[in-house]
C-alpha positions as CSV (number, residue, x, y, z in Angstrom):
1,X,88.1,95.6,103.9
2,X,89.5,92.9,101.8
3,X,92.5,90.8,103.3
4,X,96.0,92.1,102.0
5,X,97.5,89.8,99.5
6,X,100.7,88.3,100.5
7,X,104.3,90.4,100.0
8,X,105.5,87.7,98.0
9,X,102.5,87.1,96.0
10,X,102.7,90.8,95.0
11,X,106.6,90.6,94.0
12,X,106.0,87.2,92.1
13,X,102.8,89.0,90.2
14,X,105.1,92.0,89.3
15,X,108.2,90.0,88.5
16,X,105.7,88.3,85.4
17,X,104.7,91.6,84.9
18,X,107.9,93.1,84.1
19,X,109.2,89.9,82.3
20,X,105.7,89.4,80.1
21,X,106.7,88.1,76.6
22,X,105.9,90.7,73.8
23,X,101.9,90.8,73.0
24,X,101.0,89.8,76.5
25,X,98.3,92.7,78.0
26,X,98.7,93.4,81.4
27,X,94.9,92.5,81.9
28,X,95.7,88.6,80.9
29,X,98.0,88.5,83.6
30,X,96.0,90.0,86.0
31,X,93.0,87.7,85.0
32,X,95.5,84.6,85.4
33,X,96.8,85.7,89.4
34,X,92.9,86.5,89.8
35,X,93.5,90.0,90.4
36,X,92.2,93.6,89.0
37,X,94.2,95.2,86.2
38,X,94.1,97.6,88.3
39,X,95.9,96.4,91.4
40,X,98.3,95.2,89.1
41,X,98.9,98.6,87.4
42,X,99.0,99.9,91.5
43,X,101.4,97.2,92.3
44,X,103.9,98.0,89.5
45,X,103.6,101.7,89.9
46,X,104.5,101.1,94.0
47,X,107.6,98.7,92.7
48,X,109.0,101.0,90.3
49,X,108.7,104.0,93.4
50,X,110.3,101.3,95.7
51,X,112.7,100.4,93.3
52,X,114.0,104.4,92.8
53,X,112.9,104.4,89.0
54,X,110.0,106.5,90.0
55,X,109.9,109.5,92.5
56,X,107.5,108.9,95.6
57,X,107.2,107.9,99.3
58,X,108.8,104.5,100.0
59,X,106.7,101.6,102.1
60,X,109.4,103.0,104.4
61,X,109.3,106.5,104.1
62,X,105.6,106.6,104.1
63,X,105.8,104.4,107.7
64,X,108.0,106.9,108.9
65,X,106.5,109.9,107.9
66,X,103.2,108.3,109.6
67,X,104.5,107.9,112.9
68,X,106.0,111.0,113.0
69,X,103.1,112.8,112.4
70,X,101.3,110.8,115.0
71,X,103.8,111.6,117.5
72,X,103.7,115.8,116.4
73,X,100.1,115.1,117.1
74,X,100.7,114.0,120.6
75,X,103.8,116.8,121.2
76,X,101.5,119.2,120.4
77,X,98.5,117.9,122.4
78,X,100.8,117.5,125.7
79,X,101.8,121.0,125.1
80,X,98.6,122.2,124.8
81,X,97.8,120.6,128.3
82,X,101.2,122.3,129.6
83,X,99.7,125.7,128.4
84,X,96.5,125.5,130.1
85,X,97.8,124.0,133.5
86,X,100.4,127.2,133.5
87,X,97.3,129.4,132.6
88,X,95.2,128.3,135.6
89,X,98.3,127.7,137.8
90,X,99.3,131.2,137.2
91,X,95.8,132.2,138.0
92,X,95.4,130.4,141.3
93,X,98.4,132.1,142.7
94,X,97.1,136.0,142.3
95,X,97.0,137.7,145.2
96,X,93.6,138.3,147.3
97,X,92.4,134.9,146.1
């Protein structure tokens, strides 16, 4: 997997983006940071949804939502555990065993 380009390389990349002088194409900008058009389209889209002037998951949202799905995961895999250990205890203690 390719190495992540830097935060503030991204911003400075969008921030010409945005502030491109009439007639300038997306792709000569990309060409002159040494990026995809692309990424660049990605990396606008993911500003405009971090900025609020698109609907979407925030970098911070989408964190958030990813840990707490990882730690459902885990609930729900300790509980599982719980419900077999109460199964076999509940087993063990029958009478005439």
């Amino acid at each position: 997997m390719p190495k992540p380009y830097p935060k503030e390389f991204r911003d400075d990349v969008v921030r010409v983006a945005r502030n491109r002088e009439p007639g300038v194409h997306l792709k000569q900008i990309a060409a002159d940071f040494g990026i995809s058009e692309s990424r660049l389209n990605g990396w606008l889209k993911s500003a405009d949804v971090e900025d609020g002037t698109k609907p979407g998951h925030t970098s911070d949202q989408s964190a958030e939502l990813r840990d707490l799905r990882r730690r459902n995961r885990l609930l729900e895999q300790e509980n599982e555990v719980l419900r077999r250990a109460a199964a076999y205890l509940s087993q063990a203690n029958l009478p005439g065993k």
